[in-house]
N, C-alpha and C positions, 0 to 999 in steps of 0.2 A: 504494500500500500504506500502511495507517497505520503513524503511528507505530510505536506498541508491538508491533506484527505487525512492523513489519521490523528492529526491534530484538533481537525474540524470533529471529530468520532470522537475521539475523547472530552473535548470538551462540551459538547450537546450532552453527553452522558451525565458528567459533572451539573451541569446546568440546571438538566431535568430531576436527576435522580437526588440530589444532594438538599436542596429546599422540602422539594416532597418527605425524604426524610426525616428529615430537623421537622416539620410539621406536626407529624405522624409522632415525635417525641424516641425517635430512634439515635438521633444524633447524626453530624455528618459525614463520620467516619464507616461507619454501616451503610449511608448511602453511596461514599467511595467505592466501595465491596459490591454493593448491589450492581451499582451500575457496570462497573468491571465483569460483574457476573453474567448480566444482561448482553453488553456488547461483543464479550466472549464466549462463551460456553454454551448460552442460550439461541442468540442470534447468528455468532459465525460472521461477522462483521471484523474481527478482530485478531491477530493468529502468531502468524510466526517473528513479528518486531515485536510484539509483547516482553518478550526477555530482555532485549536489548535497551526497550524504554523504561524497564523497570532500573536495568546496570543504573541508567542515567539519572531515573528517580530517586536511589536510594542516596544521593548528594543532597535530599533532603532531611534524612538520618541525621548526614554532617553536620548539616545547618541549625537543626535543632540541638546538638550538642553543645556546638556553638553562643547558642540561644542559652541554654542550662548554663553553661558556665560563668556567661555573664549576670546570672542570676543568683549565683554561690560567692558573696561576699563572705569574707570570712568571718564578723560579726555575724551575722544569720546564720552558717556554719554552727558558729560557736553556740548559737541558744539551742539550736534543734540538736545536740551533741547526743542527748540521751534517746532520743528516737532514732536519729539516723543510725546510730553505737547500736543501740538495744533491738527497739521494735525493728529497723529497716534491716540490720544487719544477721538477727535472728530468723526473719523471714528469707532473706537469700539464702544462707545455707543450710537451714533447715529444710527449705524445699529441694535446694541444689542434693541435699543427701538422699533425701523420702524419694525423691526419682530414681538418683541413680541406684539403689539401694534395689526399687523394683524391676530396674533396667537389668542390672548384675542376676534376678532371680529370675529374668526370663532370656540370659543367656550369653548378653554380652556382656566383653570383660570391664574390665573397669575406666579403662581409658575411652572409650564411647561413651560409657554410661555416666560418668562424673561431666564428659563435653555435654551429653543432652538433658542433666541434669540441670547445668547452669542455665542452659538456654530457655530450658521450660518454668527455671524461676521466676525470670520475668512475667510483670506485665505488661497493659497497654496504656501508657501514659497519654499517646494523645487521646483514647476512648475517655479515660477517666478521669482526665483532668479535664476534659473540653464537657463532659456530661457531671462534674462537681460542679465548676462554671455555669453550666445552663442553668441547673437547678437549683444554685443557690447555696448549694452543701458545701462549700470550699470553708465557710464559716464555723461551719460546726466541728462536734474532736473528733467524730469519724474522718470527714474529710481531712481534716489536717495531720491525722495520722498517717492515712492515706496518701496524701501528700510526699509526708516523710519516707515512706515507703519508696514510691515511685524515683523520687532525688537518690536515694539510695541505692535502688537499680541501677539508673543511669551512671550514679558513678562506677557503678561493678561491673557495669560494660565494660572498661577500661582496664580491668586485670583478665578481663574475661576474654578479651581481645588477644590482648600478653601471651596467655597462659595457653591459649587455641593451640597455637603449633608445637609445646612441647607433649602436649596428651598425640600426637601421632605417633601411630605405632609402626612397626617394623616395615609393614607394607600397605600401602593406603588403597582407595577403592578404585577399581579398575574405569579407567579413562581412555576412551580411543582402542581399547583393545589391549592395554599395556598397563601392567601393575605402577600406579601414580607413588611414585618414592616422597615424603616430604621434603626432601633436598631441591626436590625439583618445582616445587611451589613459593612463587613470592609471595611475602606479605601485604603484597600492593592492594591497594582497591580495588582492581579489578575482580583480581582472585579473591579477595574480602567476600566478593556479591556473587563469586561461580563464574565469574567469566574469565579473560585473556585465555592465552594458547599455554600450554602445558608444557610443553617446546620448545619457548622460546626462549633464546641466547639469553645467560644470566648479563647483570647489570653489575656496572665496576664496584657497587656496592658488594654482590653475591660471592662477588670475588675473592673479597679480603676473608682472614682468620675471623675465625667467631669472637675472637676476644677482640680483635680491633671493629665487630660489627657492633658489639654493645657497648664499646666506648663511643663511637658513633653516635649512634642512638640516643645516650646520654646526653652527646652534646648539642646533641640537633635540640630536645627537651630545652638542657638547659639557655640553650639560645633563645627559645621558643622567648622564656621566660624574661632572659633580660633585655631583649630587643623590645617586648610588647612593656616592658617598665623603661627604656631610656630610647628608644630610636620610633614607634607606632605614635606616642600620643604628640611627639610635636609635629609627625608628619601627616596625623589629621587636622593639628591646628593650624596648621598651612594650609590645607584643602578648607575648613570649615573657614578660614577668612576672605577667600575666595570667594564664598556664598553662592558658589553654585553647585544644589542640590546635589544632581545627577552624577557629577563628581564625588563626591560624598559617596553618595551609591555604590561609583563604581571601585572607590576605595575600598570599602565594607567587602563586596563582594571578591578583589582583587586580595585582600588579606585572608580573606578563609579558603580562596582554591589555590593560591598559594602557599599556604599552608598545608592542607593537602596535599598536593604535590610533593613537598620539601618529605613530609609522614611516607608515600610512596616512596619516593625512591630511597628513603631507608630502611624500609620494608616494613613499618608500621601500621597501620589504619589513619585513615586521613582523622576518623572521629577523634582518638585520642588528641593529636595534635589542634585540632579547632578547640577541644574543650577545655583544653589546657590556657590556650589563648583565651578564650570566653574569661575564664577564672581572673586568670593578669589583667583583663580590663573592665573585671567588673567592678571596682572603683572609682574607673575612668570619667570624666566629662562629658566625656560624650558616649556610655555606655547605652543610654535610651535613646540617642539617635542611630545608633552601628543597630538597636534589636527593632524598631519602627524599620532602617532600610533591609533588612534581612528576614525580617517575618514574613512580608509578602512572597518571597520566594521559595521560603520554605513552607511554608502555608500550600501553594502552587504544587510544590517539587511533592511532598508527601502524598498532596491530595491525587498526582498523576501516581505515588508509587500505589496507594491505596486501591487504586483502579486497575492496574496491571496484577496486583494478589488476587484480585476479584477476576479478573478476567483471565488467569493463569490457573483458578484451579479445574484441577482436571476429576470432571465429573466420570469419566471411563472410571476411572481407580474406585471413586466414589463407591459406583453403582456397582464395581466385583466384591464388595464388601464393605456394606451399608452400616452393618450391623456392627461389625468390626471395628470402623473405624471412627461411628458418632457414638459404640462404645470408649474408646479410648479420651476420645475429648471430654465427653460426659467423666468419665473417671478421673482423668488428668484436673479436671474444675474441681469435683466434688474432692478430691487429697489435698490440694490449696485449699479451698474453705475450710474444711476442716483443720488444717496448720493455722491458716491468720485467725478463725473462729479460739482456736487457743491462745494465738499471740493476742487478741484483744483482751480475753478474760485475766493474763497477765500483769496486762498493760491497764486495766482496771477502766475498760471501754464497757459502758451498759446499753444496754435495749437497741435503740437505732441507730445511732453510733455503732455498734458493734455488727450489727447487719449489713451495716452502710462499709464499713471497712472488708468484710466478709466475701461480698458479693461483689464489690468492685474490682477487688482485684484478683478475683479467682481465674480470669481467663490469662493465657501467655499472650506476648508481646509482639509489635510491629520488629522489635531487634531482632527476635526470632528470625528472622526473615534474612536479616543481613549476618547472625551466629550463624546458622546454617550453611549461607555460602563460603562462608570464613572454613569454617571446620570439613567444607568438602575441598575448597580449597588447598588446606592445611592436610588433608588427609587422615582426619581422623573417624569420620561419620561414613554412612554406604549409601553410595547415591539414592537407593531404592527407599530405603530408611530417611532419608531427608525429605524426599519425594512425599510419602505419607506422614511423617508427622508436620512437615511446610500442610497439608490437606487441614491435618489435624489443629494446629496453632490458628488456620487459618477460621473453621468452626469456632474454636471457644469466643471468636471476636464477633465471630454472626450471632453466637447466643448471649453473649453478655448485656446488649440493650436490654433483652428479656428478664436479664436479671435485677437491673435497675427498676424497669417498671415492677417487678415481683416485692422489691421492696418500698418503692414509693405507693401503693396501691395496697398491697397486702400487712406484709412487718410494720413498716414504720405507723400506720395509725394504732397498732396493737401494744404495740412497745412500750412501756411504760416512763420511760426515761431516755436523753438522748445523748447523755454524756456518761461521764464517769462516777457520779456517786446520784445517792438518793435527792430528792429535793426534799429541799429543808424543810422542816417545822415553824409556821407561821404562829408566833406566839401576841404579837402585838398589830393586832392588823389597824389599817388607817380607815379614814375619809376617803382618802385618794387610793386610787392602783393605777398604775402606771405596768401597763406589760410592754415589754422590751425596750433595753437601752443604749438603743444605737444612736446615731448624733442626733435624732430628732427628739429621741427622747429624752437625752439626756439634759437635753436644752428645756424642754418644759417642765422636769423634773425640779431641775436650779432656783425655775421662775417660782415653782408654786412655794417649793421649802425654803426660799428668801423672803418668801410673803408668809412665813409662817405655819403654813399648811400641814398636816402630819401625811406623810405619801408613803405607800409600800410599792413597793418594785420589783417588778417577777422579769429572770432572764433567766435565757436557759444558756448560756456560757458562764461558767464556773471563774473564768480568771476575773472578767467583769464583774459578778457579783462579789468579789472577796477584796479588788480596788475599789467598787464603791463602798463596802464595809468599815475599809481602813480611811475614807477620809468622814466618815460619821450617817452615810445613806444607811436608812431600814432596804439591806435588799434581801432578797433570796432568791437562792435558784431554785429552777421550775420550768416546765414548759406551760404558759401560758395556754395551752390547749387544751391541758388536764381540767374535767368541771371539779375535780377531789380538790386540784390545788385552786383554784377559782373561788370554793366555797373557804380553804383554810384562810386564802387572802382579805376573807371578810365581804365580801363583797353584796352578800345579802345586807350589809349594814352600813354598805358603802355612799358616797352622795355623786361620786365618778370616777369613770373609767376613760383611761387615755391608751388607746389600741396604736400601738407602732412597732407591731412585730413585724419580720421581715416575711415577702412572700403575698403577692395580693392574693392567695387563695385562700391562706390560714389567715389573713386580716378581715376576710370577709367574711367569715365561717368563725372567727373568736367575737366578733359584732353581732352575728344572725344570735349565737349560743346566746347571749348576754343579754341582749336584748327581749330575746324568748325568756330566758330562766327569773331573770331579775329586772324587770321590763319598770323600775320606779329609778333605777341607774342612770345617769346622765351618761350619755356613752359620746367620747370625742376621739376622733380616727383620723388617722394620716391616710392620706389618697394620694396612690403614683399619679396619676393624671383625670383626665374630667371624666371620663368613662367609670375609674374607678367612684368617683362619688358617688354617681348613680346606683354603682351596685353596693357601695357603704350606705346610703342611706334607704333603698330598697331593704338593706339587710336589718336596721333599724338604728342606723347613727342619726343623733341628734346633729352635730355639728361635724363635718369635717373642713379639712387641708392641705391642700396638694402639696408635696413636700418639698419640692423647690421654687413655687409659684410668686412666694414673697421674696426671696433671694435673688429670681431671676428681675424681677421690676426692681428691687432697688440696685442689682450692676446695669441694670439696663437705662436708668437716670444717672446713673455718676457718669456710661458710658458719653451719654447726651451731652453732660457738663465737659468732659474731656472735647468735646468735637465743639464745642465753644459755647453750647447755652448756657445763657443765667439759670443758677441754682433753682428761682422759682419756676421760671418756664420746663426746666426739667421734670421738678416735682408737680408741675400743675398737668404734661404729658403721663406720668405713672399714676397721675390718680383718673385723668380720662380712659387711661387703656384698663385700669382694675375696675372702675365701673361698667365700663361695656362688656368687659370679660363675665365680671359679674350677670349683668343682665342677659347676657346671652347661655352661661350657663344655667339659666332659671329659663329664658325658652323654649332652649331645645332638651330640657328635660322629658318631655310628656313625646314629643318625637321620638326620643334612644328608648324611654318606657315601652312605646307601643311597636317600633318597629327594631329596634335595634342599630346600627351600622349602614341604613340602608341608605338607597338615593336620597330620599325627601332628606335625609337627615344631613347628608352632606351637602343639598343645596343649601337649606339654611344652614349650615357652615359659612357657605362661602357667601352667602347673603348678608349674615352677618359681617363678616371678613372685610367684605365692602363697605358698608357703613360706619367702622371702625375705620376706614382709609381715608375715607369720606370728612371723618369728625377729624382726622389729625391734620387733614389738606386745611380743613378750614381753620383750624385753628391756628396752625402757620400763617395765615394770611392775614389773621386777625391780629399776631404781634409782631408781626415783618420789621414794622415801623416803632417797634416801641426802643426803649431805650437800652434795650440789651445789647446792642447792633455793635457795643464796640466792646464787648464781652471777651476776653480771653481765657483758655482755659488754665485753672492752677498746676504747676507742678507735680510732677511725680512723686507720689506719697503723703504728698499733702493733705491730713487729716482735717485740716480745720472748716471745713464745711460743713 
């Protein structure tokens, strides 16, 4: 297929399949898969470049290591010591051993079985960080354990890498017809992914003694290190004074396949060497500008590898043994859950926390993908063998949505708790409840107990509640969703509630409860946007407030003041746009009531939209001529306004 034809294919694929996904609550790494699935195996659209755009794809493996290491300050490092040490580090080789352990009872020796061990310990950080992100969960101690988990993997790529070529054994799995020696495999990229020629003329690196390869090696490392601390950051601050973007850009991307490169040809993995860079500048100035120009591409490059694993696997194999081998994956899940389902109970994770950690990371990993070619590579795994468990790894990633929705649908409302210890005993309940204290609430929490008020405070994060403790807050933790804890917080005796827990679904549904059970409450809710109001006060809020709507009017008059109008002409513009916003959200209330999102509702949107254009036109014209006209705007930082 040419080019531009399979470029045009794969991306239609991408297009289609990946929205409909995220829709449907699959995520859009599943739609990756799908679509791959779809274009290949199902349609036949897609075929023998599949391998090769995968070679190409997995430079977005790099890029995310990349990505990770600029993300590994070594303060951050240092707070997460005990989870990445403990929980991350107990999960790798507890499952690295539980495989190989079953691998050695069904036959092979131990140098396979500790290589496919490693491989199967991982999981899938882009599934389960991009579906914690969706859903919210990144906040809570499941995810964050989870979390710790995943960082912990990724760094163990990197001995996992290492360590690939010395588990080959005497004689590796046959290629081309001819028993593949490890002598004769480079450590290059290529062979990393199962490609280059087996054959070909060693490299003046291949050449030297072993001991002058791993002084080598060392020094390419250590150069890595002190070029990206004294020679990388003034030679971005030369490019960034330029101020031309795309430069910038092409720096970014000029430093990681350069990198690359330099890892190749001393027979490393190119990941190691970006991730190590990532690390060196993650301190940098310009660390959030190198992952903004790099994320796009590795975003891209993954999403096209995602598509070639989807459109690579081979349903022949599948379908000579169905049974065999969606037994294996099923099993391969269920031995992980139940390891991390102990590391949580250790780790003193409870109820959905503990589900949430359980289930997310029970499938194996996208690295899978690129261990596998590394170790056929390397010679230590049998092509046939790679073949079906690459099938395998490839299943636990199609079922794993299923498992998120299993726990957001099924476990987690059952749960009783979502963190690590019981919720507390409300001994002294208030007036006020205040559920959750995140910056919105913690700000109206301030106002009421500066004016006196007695407020109790239900969060369901543990570090939060035991900070607001030590500077003298009544809090406890709790999940505000519980009616047991609801009633300990007093609330039958209560005069109000301020609902600003995270999630419009649980905010709507802790309103409906509250409103139904203790319907004499004053009930006041923070609303994401004007839609949500509707359904908070459907649900039965007295009062709500969109939670950035008065933040956004008042930068949006200092913005006014800065472009040069008088102070009052600004505030006399934020109080016409908060009235019409007002009145229009009492318009088209009984429209979104009766119809929903539909036409009628967005004409009057944009009816109103207009008469709001209408009221600022005129208003400009009415003070064109007044005395502000010679108005300049204050200085930067200047508070005294």
């Amino acid at each position: 297929m040419e080019l531009l034809a399979a470029a045009f294919v794969y991306l239609c694929a991408a297009v289609i399949a990946v929205p409909l996904a995220n829709r449907f609550g699959l995520g859009s790494v599943l739609g990756y898969l799908i679509a791959g699935v779809v274009i290949g195996p199902v349609l036949g659209i897609v075929g023998g470049e599949t391998v090769e755009l995968q070679h190409f794809a997995e430079f977005g493996v790099v890029m995310m290591l990349f990505l990770v290491g600029l993300e590994l300050q070594p303060a951050m490092l240092w707070r997460m010591r005990a989870q990445l040490l403990g929980l991350g580090g107990l999960q790798v080789v507890g499952t690295t051993m539980a495989v190989a352990a079953i691998a050695m009872a069904f036959g092979l020796t131990w140098q396979p079985a500790l290589a496919l061990g490693m491989i199967l310990a991982l999981s899938s950080t882009a599934i389960v960080l991009q579906t914690l992100n969706e859903k919210g969960w990144m906040s809570t101690q499941g995810g964050k354990s989870a979390f710790s988990v995943l960082l912990t993997q990724d760094i163990a790529v990197i001995p996992m890498l290492a360590l690939m070529p010395l588990l080959a054994v005497g004689s590796g799995p046959l290629l081309d017809g001819h028993a593949f020696m490890p002598s004769e495999a480079p450590w290059g990229a290529a062979h990393a992914a199962g490609g280059g020629d087996p054959h070909a003329a060693p490299t003046v690196f291949e050449t030297l003694p072993d001991w002058a390869q791993a002084l080598a090696v060392l020094a390419v490392i250590a150069a890595i290190i002190i070029v990206g601390r004294t020679v990388i950051r003034p030679i971005f601050r030369f490019i960034a004074e330029s101020k031309l973007r795309e430069i910038f850009t092409a720096a970014a991307l000029m430093l990681v396949i350069g990198i690359a490169l330099l890892m190749n040809y001393v027979g490393l993995s190119p990941a190691l060497g970006t991730f190590l860079a990532g690390v060196v500048l993650s301190d940098s100035e310009y660390r959030h500008e190198l992952e903004s120009d790099i994320e796009p591409f590795k975003g891209l490059l993954l999403g096209l590898f995602f598509i070639t694993v989807g459109a690579g696997i081979d349903f022949n194999l599948l379908f000579s043994n169905p049974v065999g081998l969606i037994g294996l994956a099923l099993g391969l899940m269920a031995l992980k859950a139940l390891l991390l389902f102990t590391l949580a109970t250790l780790f003193r994770l409870r109820g959905a926390d503990r589900w949430l950690f359980t289930l997310g990371l029970a499938q194996a990993g996208e690295f899978a993908f690129v261990l596998f070619g590394f170790a056929l590579g390397a010679g230590v795994l049998d092509p046939d063998l790679i073949k079906s468990m690459t099938l395998v790894v490839a299943l636990t990633m199609l079922m794993t949505p299923g498992l998120f929705i299993l726990h957001e649908k099924v476990l987690a409302p059952r749960s009783v708790t979502s963190a690590d210890r019981a919720a507390d005993e409300i001994d002294e309940p208030g007036k006020v409840v205040v559920a959750g204290m995140g910056r919105f609430g913690q700000i109206v929490t301030r106002m009421l107990v500066t004016n006196g008020h007695t407020v109790t405070v239900l969060d369901h994060d543990p570090e939060t509640v035991e900070n607001l403790t030590r500077v003298g807050f009544r809090a406890y933790y709790g999940d505000a969703m519980r009616p047991d804890l609801l009633h300990s917080a007093g609330l039958e005796n209560a005069d109000l509630l301020i609902a600003a827990i995270d999630g419009r679904e649980k905010q709507t549904e802790l309103v409906h409860h509250v409103a139904k059970t203790y319907p004499h409450v004053i009930i006041h809710a923070r609303a994401q946007d004007r839609h949500h109001v509707y359904e908070l006060e459907n649900a039965g809020a007295h009062h709500t407030e969109r939670e950035t709507f008065e933040a956004s009017l008042a930068l949006g008059r200092d913005a006014l003041i800065s472009l040069g109008y008088h102070p009052f002409r600004a505030e006399g513009a934020r109080r016409t746009f908060r009235d019409h916003d007002g009145s229009a959200l009492n318009a088209l209330r009984d429209t979104w009531n009766a119809e929903g999102v539909s036409g009628s509702y967005i004409d009057a949107m944009r009816a109103h939209g207009q008469t709001l254009f209408e009221l600022m036109k005129t208003d400009r014209a009415e003070r064109h001529d007044r005395s502000d006209r010679g108005w300049t705007p204050p200085p930067k930082g200047d508070a005294s306004l």
